[in-house]
C-alpha positions in Angstrom: 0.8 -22.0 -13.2 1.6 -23.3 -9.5 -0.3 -21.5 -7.2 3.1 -19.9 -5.7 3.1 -18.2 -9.0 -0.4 -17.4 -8.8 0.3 -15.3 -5.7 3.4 -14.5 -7.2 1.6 -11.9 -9.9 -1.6 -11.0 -8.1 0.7 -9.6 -5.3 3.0 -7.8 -8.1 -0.1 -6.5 -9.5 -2.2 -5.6 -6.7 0.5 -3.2 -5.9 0.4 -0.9 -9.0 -3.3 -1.4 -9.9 -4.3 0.2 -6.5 -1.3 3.0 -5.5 -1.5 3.8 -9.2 -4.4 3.0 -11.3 -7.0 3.2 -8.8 -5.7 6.2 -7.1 -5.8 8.0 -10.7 -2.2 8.6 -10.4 -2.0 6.4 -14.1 -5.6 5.9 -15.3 -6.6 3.0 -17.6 -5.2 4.8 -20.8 -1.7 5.2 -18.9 -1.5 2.3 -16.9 -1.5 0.0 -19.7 0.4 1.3 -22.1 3.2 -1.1 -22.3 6.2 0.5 -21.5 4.3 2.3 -18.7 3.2 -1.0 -17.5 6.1 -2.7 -17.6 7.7 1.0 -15.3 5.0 0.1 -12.9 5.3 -3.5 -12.1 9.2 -3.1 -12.3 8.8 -0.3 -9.7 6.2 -1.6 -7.8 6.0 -5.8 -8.2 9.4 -5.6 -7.4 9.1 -3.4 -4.3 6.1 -5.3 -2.6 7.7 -8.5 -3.8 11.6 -7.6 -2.0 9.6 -6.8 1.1 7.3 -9.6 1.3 10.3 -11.7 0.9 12.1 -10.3 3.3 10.0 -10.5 5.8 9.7 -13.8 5.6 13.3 -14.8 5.4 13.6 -12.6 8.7 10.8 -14.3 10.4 9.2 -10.8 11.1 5.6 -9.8 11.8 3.4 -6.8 10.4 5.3 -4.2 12.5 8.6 -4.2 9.8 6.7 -4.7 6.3 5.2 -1.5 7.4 8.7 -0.4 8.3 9.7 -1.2 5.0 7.0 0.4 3.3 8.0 3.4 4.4 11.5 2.4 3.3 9.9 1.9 0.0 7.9 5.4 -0.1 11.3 6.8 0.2 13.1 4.5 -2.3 10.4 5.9 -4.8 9.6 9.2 -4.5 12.7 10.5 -2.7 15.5 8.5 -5.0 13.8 7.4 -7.7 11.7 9.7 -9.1 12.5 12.7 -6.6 9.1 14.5 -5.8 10.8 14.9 -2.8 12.7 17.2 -3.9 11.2 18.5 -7.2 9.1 21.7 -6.8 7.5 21.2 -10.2 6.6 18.0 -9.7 3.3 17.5 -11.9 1.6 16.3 -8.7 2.8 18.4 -6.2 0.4 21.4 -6.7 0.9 24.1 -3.9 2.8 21.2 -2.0 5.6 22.6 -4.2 5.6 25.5 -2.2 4.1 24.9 0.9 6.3 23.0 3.5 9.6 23.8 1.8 12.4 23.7 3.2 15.9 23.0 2.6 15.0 22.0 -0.9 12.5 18.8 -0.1 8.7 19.3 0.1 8.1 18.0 3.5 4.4 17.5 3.9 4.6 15.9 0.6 7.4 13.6 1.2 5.8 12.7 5.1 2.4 12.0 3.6 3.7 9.9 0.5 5.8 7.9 2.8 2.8 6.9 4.8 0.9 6.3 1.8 3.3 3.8 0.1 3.5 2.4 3.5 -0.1 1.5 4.1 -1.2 1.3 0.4 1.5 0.2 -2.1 3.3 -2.4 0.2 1.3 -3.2 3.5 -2.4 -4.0 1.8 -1.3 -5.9 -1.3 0.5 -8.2 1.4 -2.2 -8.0 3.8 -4.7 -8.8 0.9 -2.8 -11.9 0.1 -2.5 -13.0 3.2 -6.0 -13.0 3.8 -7.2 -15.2 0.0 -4.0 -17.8 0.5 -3.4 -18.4 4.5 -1.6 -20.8 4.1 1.0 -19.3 2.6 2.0 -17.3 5.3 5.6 -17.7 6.2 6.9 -19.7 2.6 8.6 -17.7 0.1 7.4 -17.2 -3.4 10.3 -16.8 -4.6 13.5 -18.9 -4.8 16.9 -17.3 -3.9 17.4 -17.0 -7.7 14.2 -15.5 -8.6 14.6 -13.5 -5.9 18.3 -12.1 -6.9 16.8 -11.3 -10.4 13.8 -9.2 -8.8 15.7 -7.2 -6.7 18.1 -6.4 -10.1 14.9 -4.8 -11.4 14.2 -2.9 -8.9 17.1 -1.6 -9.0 17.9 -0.9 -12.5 14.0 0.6 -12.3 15.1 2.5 -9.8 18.1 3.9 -11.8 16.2 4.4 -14.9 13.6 7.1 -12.6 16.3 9.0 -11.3 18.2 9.0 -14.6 16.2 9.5 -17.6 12.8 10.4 -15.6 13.0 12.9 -13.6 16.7 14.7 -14.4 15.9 17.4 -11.8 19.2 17.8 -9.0 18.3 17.8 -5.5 19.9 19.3 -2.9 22.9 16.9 -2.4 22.9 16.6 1.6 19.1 15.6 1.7 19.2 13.2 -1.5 21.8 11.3 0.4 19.9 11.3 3.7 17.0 10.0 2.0 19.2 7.1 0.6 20.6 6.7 3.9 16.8 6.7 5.1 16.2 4.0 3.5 18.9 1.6 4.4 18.0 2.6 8.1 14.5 1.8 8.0 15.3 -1.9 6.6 18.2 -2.5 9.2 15.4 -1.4 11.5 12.8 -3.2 10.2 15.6 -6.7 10.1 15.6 -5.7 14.2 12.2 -5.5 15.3 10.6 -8.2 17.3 8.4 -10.5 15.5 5.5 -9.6 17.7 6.2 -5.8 17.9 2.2 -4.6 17.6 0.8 -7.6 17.8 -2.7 -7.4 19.4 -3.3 -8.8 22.8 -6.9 -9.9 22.5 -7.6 -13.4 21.2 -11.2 -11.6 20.2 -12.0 -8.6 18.1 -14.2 -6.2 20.7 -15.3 -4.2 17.3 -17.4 -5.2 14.5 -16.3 -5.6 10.8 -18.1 -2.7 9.0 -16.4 -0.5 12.2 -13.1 -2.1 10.8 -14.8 -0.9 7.1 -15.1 3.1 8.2 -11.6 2.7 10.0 -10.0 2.1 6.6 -12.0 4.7 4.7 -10.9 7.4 7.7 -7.6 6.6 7.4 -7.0 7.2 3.5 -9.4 10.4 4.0 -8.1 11.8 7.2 -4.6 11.3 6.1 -5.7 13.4 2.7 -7.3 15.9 4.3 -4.8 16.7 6.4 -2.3 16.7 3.7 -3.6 19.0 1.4 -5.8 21.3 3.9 -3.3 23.5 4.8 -1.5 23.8 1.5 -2.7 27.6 0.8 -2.7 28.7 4.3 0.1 30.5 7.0 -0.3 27.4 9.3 3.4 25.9 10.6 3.4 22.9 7.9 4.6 21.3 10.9 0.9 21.0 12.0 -0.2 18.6 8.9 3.2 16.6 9.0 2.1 15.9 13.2 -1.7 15.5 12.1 -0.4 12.7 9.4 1.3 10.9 11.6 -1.0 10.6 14.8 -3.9 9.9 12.3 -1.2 6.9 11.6 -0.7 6.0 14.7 -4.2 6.1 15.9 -5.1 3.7 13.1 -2.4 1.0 15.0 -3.4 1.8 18.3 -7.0 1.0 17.4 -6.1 -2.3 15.3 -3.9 -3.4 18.3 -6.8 -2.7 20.6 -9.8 -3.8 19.0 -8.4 -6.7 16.1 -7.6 -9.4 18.1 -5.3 -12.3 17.1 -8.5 -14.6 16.0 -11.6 -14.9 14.9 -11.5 -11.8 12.7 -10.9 -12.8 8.8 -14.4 -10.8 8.5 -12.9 -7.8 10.6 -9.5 -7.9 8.7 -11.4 -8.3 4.9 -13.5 -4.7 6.0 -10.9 -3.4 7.0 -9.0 -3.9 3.4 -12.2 -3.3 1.6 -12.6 0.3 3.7 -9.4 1.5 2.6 -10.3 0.3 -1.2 -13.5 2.4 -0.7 -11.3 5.3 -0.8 -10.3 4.9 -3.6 -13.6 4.1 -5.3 -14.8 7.6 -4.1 -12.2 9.3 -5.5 -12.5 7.7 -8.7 -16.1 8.4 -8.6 -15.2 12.5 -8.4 -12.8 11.7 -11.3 -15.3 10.0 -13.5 -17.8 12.9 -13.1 -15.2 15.4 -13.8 -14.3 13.6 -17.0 -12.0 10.9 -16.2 -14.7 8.4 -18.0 -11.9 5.2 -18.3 -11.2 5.8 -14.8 -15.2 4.1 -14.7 -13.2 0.0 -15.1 -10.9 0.2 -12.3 -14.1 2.2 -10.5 -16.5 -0.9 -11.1 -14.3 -3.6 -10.7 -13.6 -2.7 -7.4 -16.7 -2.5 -6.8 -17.5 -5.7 -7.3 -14.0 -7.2 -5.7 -15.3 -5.1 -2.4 -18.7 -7.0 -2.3 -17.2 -10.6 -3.5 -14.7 -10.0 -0.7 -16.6 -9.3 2.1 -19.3 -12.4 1.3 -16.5 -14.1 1.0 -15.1 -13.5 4.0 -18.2 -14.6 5.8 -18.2 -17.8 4.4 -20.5 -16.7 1.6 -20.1 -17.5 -2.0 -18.6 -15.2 -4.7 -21.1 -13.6 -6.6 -19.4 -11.9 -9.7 -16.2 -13.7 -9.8 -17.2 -17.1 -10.9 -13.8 -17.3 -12.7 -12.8 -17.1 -8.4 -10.6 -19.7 -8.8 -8.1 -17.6 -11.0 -8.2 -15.1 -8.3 -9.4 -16.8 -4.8 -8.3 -20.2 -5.2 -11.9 -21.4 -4.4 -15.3 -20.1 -4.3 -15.2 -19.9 0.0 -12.2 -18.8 2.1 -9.4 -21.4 3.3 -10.2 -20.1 6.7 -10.7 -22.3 10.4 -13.2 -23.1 11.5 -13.3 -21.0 14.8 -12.1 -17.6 11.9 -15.6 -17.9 10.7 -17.4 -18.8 14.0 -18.6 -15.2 15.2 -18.8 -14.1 11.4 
């Protein structure tokens, strides 16, 4: 396999394995059931793979492939499978009720957005681009290849909202979410290249503050979700607390990242966010989720082989690196590992 293709299905996977396996949306025993699997990367592969692409046929920066995740959160759970919309959703809980209005579960749909945004499309690409540098800016797919992907995410697409879900939404906001989605990528095809780009050369914080700004984000954006569910608070209040918990997160990445110098700072960062998940797999495992225990591990160890790796240290648990990393140390500069 070329190492294009390499990249190829560890970004397809990444995708899945973390918004859905690791999340305990589809635990081992669902995830890999075939036709599940083959749903997932369908849904997903194809989703994180259309925006990647895109963004780099556009020449455009971080700024629109987080655009475009949210495009994507939207695409999935507002057309394809419709938890927007769906009261009964089997993971809506008392989000079915609370924040209901004009038949979409608000709170619901504005925290999923975000959360497809930063964690099904944004760090799979973000990951990537820290193990193979050097392929930043070329495509991975040929305009073929790339044609026949975007066919799968659409007849995926189709097959959610046809034979999945069957429940009718409320016409008028089913279209506006379709019409959502289309505006977010014309958007996202506008914004400037260096729209949020950091204006330090230097990052002024320190990786493992990078680490707990990852973790905070998942949990703070969580919390405020799901806090308010059984209460008489305006569900205005969590939809404005998810999105300046958001926005704080790229005001302190644009402040404190820098533009150099920072693989170590960018790799905690990653790893924070993936420590979310590994403490709420943790509470799944001891309330009797015992397969979710792999995923749980694995990461784990991908966290600590990571962050060595980062620094310029070698792996320690994937010696078989090369599958994953390319090589044993990072393809970084020089003057990337110099303050590391």
């Amino acid at each position: 396999m070329t190492e294009k293709g390499k990249a190829l299905w560890i970004l397809a996977l990444l995708s899945p394995v973390i918004a859905e396996m690791l999340s305990g949306s589809s635990p081992p025993h669902e995830f890999f059931n075939p036709l599940s699997f083959a749903f997932l990367v369908g849904l997903y592969g194809a989703g994180v793979l259309v925006v990647r692409e895109l963004s780099v046929i556009w020449n455009k920066g971080w700024a629109s492939i987080i655009v475009m995740g949210a495009a994507y959160g939207i695409l999935e759970e507002g057309v394809a499978v419709k938890s927007f919309f769906d009261p009964h959703w089997m993971d809506l809980g008392a989000l079915g009720v609370y924040g209901r209005y004009l038949g979409t579960n608000w709170v619901w749909a504005s925290w999923l957005t975000i959360f497809h945004s930063a964690v099904s499309i944004t760090l799979p690409i973000f990951i990537l681009a820290l193990l193979y540098p050097h392929l930043r800016g070329q495509r991975l797919l040929t305009r073929r290849r790339f044609e026949i992907v975007l066919v799968i995410l659409f007849l995926d697409v189709l097959a959610c909202t046809t034979l999945l879900n069957q429940y009718v939404p409320f016409w008028p906001m089913y279209l506006l979410a379709i019409a959502a989605v289309f505006g977010l990528v014309f958007y996202a095809e506008h914004l400037p290249k260096g729209f949020l780009m950091p204006e330090r050369v230097h990052p002024t914080w320190s990786p493992r503050r990078f680490a707990v700004l990852g973790f905070a984000f998942l949990l703070l954006s969580f919390l405020a979700s799901a806090i308010f569910a059984e209460s008489t608070v305006p569900f205005l209040i969590p939809i404005v607390m998810e999105f300046v918990i958001a926005c704080w997160v790229l005001v302190m990445i644009w402040e404190h990242m820098g533009t150099a110098y920072n693989l170590a700072q960018k790799a905690y960062f990653a790893v924070g966010m993936l420590c979310f998940f590994i403490f709420l797999g943790t509470i799944l495992i001891f309330g009797g989720w015992l397969d979710m225990l792999i995923p749980v591990v694995g990461t784990v160890l991908f966290a600590i082989d990571f962050t060595r790796w980062s620094r310029g240290k070698r792996v320690l648990f994937f010696r078989v690196g090369r599958i994953i990393y390319g090589d044993s140390r990072p393809k970084a500069s020089g003057a990337e590992l110099a303050t590391n």
